[in-house]
C-alpha positions as CSV (number, residue, x, y, z in Angstrom):
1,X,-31.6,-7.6,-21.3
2,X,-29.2,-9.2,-18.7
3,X,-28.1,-7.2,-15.3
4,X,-24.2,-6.4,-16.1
5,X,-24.0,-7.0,-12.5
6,X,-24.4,-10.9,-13.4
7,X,-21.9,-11.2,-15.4
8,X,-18.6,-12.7,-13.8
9,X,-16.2,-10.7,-15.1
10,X,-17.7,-7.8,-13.3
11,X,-18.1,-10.4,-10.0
12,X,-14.2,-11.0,-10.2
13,X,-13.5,-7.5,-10.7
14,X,-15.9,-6.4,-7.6
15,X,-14.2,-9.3,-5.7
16,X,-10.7,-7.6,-6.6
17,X,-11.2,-4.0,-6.0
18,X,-12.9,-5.2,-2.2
19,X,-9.6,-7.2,-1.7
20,X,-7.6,-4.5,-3.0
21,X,-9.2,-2.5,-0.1
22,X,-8.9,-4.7,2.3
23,X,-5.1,-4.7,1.8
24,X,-4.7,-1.3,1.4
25,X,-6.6,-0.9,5.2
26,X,-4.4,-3.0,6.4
27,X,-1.1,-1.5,4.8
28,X,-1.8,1.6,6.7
29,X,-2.7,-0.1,10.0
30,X,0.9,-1.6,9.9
31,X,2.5,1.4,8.8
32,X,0.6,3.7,11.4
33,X,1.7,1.0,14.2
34,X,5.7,1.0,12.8
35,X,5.5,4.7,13.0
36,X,4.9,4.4,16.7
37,X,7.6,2.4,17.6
38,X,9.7,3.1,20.2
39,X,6.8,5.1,21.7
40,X,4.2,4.4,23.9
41,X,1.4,6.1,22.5
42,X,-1.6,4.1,20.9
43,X,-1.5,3.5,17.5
44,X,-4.5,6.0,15.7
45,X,-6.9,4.5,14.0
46,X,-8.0,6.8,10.7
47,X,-10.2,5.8,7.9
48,X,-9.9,7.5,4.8
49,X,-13.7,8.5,3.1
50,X,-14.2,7.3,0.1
């Protein structure tokens, strides 16, 4: 029997959930840094566990 993991609609969904992540880490790197502003203090840099 085939690995489901081979099958390209379950590639192009893994490749969509790792891009929605990677937007979503960005998102809150922006809005951490706009949260900042006008203050000097460094932006924090939290991860959320998944």
């Amino acid at each position: 029997m085939p690995d489901p993991k081979d099958s390209t609609a379950v590639q192009s969904m893994e490749r969509e959930q790792a891009a929605q992540r990677e937007r979503a880490s960005k998102g809150g790197l922006d809005n951490a840094l706009a949260d900042t502003f006008p203050a000097s203090d460094p932006v924090p840099h939290l991860t959320e566990a998944e």
